[in-house]
LOBA-955539 format. One line per 5 residues: their letters; for each residue x, y, z of C-alpha. Coordinates in Angstrom, 2 decimals. Each point is the difference from the previous one (the first is absolute). Layout:
<nodes>
A = X Y Z  ...
</nodes>
This chain:
<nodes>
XXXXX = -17.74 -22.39 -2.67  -0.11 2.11 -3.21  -1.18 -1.41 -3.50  -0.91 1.05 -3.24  -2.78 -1.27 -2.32
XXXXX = 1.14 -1.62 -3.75  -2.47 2.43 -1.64  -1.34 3.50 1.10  -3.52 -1.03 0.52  -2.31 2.82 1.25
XXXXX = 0.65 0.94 3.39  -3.79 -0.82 2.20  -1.40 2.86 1.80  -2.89 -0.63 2.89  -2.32 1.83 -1.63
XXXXX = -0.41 -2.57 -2.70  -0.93 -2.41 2.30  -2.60 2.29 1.40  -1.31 0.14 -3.56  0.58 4.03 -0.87
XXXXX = -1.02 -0.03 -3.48  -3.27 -0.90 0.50  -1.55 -2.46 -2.22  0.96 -4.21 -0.60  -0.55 0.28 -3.52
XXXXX = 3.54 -0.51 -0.77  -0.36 -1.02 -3.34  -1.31 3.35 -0.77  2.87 1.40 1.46  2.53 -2.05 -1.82
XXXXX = -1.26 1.32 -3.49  -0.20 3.38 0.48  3.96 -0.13 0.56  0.43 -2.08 -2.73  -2.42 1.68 -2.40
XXXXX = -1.58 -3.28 -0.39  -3.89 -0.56 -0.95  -0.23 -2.18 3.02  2.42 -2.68 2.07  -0.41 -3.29 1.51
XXXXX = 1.24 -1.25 3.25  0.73 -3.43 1.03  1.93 -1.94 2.59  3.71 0.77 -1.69  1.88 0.93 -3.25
XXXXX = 0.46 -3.65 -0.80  -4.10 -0.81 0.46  -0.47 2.86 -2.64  2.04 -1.63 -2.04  -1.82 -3.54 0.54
XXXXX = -3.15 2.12 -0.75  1.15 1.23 -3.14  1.29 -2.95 -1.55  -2.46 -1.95 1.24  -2.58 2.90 -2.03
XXXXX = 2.35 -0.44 -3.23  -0.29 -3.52 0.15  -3.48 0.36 -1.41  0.42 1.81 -2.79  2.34 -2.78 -1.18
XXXXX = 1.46 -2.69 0.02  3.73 1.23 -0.12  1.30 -1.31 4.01  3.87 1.32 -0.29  1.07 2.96 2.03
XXXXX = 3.36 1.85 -1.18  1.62 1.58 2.84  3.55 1.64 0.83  2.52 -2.94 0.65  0.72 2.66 3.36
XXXXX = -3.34 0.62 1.82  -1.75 -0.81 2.97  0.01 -4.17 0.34  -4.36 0.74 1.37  -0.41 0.98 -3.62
XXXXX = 0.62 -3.23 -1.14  -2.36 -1.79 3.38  -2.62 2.79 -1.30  -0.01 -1.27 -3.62  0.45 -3.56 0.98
XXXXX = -2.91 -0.01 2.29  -1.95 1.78 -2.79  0.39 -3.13 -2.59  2.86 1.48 -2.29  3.43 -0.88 -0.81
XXXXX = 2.67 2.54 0.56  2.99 0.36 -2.35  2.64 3.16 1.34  1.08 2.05 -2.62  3.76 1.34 0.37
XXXXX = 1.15 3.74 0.85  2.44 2.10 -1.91  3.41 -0.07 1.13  0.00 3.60 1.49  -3.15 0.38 1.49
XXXXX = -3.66 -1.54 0.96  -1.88 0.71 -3.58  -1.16 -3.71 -1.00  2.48 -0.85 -2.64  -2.37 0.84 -3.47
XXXXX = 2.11 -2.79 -2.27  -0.29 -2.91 2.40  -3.74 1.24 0.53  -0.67 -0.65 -4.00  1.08 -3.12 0.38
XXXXX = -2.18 -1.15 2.96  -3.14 1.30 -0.98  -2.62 -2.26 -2.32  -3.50 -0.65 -0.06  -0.02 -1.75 2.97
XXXXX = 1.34 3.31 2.22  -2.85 1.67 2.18  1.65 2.89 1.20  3.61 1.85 0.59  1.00 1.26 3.62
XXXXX = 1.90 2.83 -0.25  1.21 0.78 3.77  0.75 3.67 1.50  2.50 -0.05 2.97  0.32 2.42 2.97
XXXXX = 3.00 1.38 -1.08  -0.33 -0.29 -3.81  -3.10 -0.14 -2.38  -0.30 -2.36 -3.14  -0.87 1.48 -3.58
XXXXX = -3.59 -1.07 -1.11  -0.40 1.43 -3.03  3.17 -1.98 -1.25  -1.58 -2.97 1.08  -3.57 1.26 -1.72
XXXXX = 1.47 1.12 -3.73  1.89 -3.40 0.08  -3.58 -2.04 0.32  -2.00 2.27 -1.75  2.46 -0.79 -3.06
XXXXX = 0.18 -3.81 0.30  -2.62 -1.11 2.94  -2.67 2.54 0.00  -2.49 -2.76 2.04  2.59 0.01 2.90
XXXXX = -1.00 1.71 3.17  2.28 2.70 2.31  -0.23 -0.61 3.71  1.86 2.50 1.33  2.04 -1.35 3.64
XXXXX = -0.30 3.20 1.61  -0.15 -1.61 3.02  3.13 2.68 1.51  -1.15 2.72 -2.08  -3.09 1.26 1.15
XXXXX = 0.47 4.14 -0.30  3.32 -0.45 -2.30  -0.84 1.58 -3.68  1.49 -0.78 -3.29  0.03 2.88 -2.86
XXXXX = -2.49 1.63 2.41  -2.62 -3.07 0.35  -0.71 -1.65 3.37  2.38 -3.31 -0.08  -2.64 -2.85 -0.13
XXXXX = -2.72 1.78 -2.79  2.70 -0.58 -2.83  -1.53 -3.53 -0.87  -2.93 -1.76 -0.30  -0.16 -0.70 3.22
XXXXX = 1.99 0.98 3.41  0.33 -0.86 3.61  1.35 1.33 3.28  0.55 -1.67 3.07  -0.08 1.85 3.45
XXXXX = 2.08 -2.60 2.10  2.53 1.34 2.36  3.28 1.47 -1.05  -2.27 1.59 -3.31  -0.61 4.15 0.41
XXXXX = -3.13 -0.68 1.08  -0.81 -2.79 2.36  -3.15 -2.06 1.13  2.06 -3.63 1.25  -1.69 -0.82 -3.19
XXXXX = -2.07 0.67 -2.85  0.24 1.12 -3.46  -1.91 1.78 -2.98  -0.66 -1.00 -3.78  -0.84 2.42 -2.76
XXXXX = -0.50 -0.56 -3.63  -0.58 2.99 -2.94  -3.08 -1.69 -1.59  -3.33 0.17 1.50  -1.01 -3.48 -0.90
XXXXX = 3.29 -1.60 1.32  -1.12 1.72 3.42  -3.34 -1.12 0.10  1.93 -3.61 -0.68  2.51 0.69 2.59
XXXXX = -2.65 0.63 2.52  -2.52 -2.46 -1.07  3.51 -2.98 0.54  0.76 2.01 3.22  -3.41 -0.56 1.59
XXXXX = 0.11 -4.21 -0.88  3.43 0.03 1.02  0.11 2.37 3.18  -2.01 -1.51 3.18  0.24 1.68 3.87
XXXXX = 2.32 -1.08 2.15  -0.53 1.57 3.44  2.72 -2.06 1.53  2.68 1.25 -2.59  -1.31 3.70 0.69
XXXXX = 0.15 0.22 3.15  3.56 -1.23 0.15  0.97 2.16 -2.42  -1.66 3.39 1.85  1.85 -1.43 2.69
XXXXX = 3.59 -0.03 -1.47  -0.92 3.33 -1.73  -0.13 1.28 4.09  3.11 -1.56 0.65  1.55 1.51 -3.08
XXXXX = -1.44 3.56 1.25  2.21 -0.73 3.22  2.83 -1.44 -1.23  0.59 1.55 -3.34  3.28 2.07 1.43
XXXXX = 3.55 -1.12 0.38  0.12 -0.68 3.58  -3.41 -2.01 -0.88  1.71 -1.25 -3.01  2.52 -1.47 1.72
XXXXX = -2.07 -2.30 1.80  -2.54 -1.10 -3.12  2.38 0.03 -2.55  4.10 0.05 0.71  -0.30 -2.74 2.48
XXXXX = -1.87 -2.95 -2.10  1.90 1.56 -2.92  3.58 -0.86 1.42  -1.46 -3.06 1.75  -0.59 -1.36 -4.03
XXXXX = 3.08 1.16 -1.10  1.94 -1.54 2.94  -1.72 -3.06 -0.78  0.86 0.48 -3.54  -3.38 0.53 -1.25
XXXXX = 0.32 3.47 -2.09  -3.02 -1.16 -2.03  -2.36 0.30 3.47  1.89 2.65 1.07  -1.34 2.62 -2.76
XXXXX = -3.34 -1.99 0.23  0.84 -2.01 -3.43  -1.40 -3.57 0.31  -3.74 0.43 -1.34  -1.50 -3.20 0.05
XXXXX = -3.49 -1.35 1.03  -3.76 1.90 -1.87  -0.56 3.68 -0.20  -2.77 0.90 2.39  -2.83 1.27 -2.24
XXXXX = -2.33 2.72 2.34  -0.39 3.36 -0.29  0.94 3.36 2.16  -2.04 0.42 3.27  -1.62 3.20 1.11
XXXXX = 2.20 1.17 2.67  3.02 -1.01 -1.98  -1.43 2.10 -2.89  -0.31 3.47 2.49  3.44 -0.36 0.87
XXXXX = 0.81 -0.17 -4.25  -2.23 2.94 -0.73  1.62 1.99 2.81  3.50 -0.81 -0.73  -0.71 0.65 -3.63
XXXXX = 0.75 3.56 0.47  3.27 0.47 1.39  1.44 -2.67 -2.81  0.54 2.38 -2.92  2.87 2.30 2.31
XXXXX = 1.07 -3.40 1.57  0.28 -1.41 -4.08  2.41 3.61 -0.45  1.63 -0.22 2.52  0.91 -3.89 -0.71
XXXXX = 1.05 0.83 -3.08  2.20 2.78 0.85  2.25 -2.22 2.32  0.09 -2.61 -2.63  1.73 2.61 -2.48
XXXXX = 2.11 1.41 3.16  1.32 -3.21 0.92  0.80 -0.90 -3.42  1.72 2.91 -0.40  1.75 -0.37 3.63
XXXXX = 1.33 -3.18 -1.58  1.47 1.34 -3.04  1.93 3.11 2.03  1.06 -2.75 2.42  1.99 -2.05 -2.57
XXXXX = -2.06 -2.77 0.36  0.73 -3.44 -2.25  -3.65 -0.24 0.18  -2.27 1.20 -3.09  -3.64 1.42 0.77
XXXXX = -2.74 -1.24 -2.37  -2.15 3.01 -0.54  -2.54 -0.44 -2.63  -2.61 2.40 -1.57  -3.03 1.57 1.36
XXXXX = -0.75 0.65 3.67  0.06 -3.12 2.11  -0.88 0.02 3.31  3.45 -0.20 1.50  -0.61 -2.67 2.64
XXXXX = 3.67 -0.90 -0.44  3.03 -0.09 -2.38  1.27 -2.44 -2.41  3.41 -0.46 0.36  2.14 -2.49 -2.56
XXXXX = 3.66 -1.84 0.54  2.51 -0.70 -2.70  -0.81 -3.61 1.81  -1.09 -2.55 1.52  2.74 -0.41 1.92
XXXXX = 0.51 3.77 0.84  -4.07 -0.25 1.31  0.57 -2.61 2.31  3.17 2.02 1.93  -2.08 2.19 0.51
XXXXX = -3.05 -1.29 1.00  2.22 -2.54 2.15  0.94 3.45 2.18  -2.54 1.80 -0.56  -3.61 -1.74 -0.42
XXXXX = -0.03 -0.29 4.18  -0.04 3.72 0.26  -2.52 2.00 0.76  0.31 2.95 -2.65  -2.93 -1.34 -2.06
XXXXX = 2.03 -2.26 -2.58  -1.41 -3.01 -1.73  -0.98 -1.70 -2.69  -3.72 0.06 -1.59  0.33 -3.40 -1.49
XXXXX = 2.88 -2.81 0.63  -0.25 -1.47 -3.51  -1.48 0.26 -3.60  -3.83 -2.37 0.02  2.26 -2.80 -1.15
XXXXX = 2.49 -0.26 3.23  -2.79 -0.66 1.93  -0.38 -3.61 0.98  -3.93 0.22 0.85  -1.14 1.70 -3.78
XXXXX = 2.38 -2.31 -2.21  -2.75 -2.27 -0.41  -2.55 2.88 -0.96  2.41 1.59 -2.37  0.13 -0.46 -3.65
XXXXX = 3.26 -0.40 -1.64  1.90 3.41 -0.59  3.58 1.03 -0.63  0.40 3.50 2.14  3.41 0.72 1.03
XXXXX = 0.30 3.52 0.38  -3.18 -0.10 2.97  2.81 -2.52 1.45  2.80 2.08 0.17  -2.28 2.83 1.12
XXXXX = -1.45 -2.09 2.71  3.22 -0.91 1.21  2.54 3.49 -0.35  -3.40 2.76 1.20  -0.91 0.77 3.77
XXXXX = -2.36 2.54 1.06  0.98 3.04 2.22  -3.23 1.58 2.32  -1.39 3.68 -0.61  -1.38 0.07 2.97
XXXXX = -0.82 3.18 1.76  1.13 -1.41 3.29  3.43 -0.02 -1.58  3.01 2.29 1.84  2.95 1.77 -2.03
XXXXX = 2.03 -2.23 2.65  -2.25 -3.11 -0.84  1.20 0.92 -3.80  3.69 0.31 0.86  -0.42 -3.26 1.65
XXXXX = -1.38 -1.77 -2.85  2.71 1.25 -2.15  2.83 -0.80 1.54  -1.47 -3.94 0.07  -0.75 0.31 -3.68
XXX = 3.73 0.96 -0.63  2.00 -2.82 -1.33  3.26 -0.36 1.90
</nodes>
């Protein structure tokens, strides 16, 4: 009755639900650490991301969102439910950088923004993606997906203040945690006063939705440890995968609307309180990550970290295959475990059978093969030397 989390999200502490830190005003909060003019909150990274297309949408009358072919399938329900098209951009062979050549190709007068997407265990290169459009499509817009990246910096700037606009999202298994909710920032002082203006058509009060959500953030407070873990997260894990449902088991089918609300008061004190220990958690994450890619590399191991530039915020560790076929051994022994091993998405946008009909047409084979040869290993603090060994030893390919 022992289980580790996918992703070292920032271990709860009762005083945050007592409120020690004083004041609600979380938004506040969230731009002092990011050295931000000011932040927004609402219900969830992907209803930021409705709120800033949906605030784009009027300054034009481009509708197609480019996105990485390997993302997060509620980016494409957040742009769909905003009015746009979505068209996934391909990756570069060895990492997560959005593939510049096939980007010059897709973009045209009719593109409203580029999503270039940060990951837990590896951050994206904006400014690649920014000299590209400022050469050929300087009326394009950055949205930066920090959505796993809030406290990870890039060439010493917060990850999610690199574009024109960024977003966060505080759901659970992120460093730091409210259930749900998320944050939207944007360099120009109009574009906020935009931003908020959309925020405050879009955004309504949902009372029923809040309260739930306070309530699972208790829960989480109690259970967020492995012998609680074991209950709320091995068992209806391995009850998917028995049933061979791997997509449910890592919480992959997205389907139905984003819930558009904002970030209630109580849920905020817990966010402004918890706010402090995250920068030491953030180190600390980030440490393991490097250890355990390291671990891997004294161990012999067939398997090839992806470490990327910058400081992410070492939820967990990429980890690549030479294939497909190597992946699945090992996930076929392994997956079941409870050592923190998983994937963070089964497929590239277009192997999911609920977006093909929201996806424009797009060649992107190397977010294929990366979808289907990468897992993710946990750097969570609850993790043991043994729990390590452990892990190791099923990673090993007889």
């Amino acid at each position: 009755m022992r289980e580790l989390p996918p992703t070292s999200g920032l271990p709860p502490r009762s005083g945050d639900l007592l409120g020690r830190g004083g004041k609600a005003d979380l938004e506040a909060a969230l731009a002092a650490f990011l050295s931000a003019p000011e932040t927004l909150l609402c219900a969830s990274g992907s209803a930021c991301l409705v709120v800033a297309l949906s605030c784009l949408k009027r300054r034009t009358a481009a509708r197609t969102v480019i996105v990485p072919a390997y993302t997060c399938p509620l980016v494409v329900l957040a742009a769909h439910q905003a009015g746009c098209r979505v068209l996934p951009c391909d990756i570069m062979p060895d990492g997560l950088d959005l593939d510049l050549d096939h980007l010059r190709e897709l973009v045209n007068e009719d593109t409203l923004c580029v999503v270039p997407t940060h990951y837990g265990g590896a951050l994206t290169d904006v400014d690649a993606v920014r000299r590209m459009l400022a050469a050929c499509a300087p009326h394009v817009t950055i949205i930066e997906d920090a959505a796993q990246a809030f406290g990870a910096s890039y060439d010493g700037q917060p990850a999610g203040t690199l574009g024109d606009i960024g977003f966060f999202s505080f759901a659970t298994g992120k460093g730091l945690t409210l259930i749900e909710g998320g944050c939207l920032i944007a360099r120009d002082a109009q574009l906020r006063a935009e931003l908020r203006q959309t925020a405050g058509q879009l955004l309504s009060r949902a009372p029923g939705y809040e309260a739930w959500h306070a309530f699972q953030l208790l829960w989480y407070h109690l259970l967020y440890a492995p012998s609680g873990l074991a209950l709320a997260y091995g068992l209806p894990r391995r009850f998917h995968l028995a049933r061979g449902h791997p997509d449910s088991a890592i919480g992959d089918r997205s389907t139905g609307t984003i819930a558009m609300h904002g970030v209630g008061r109580f849920r905020r004190r817990v966010g402004v309180a918890a706010l402090v220990r995250l920068p030491g958690h953030l180190k600390r994450s980030e440490a393991r990550l490097h250890r355990l890619a390291g671990d891997l590399a004294r161990r012999g191991s067939a398997l090839r970290p992806l470490l990327g530039p910058g400081h992410p915020t070492g939820s967990f560790l990429f980890v690549q295959t030479d294939s497909a076929a190597a992946l699945n051994r090992i996930l076929a022994r392994a997956w079941p475990s409870p050592f923190g091993l998983s994937k963070l998405f089964m497929w590239a946008l277009a192997g999911y059978p609920a977006l093909s009909h929201l996806l424009l047409p797009s060649s992107t084979p190397n977010a294929e093969r990366f979808a289907a040869t990468t897992l993710t290993l946990t750097t969570s603090p609850f993790m043991t030397d043994e729990d390590e060994a452990a892990l190791f030893d099923l990673l090993r390919e007889p």
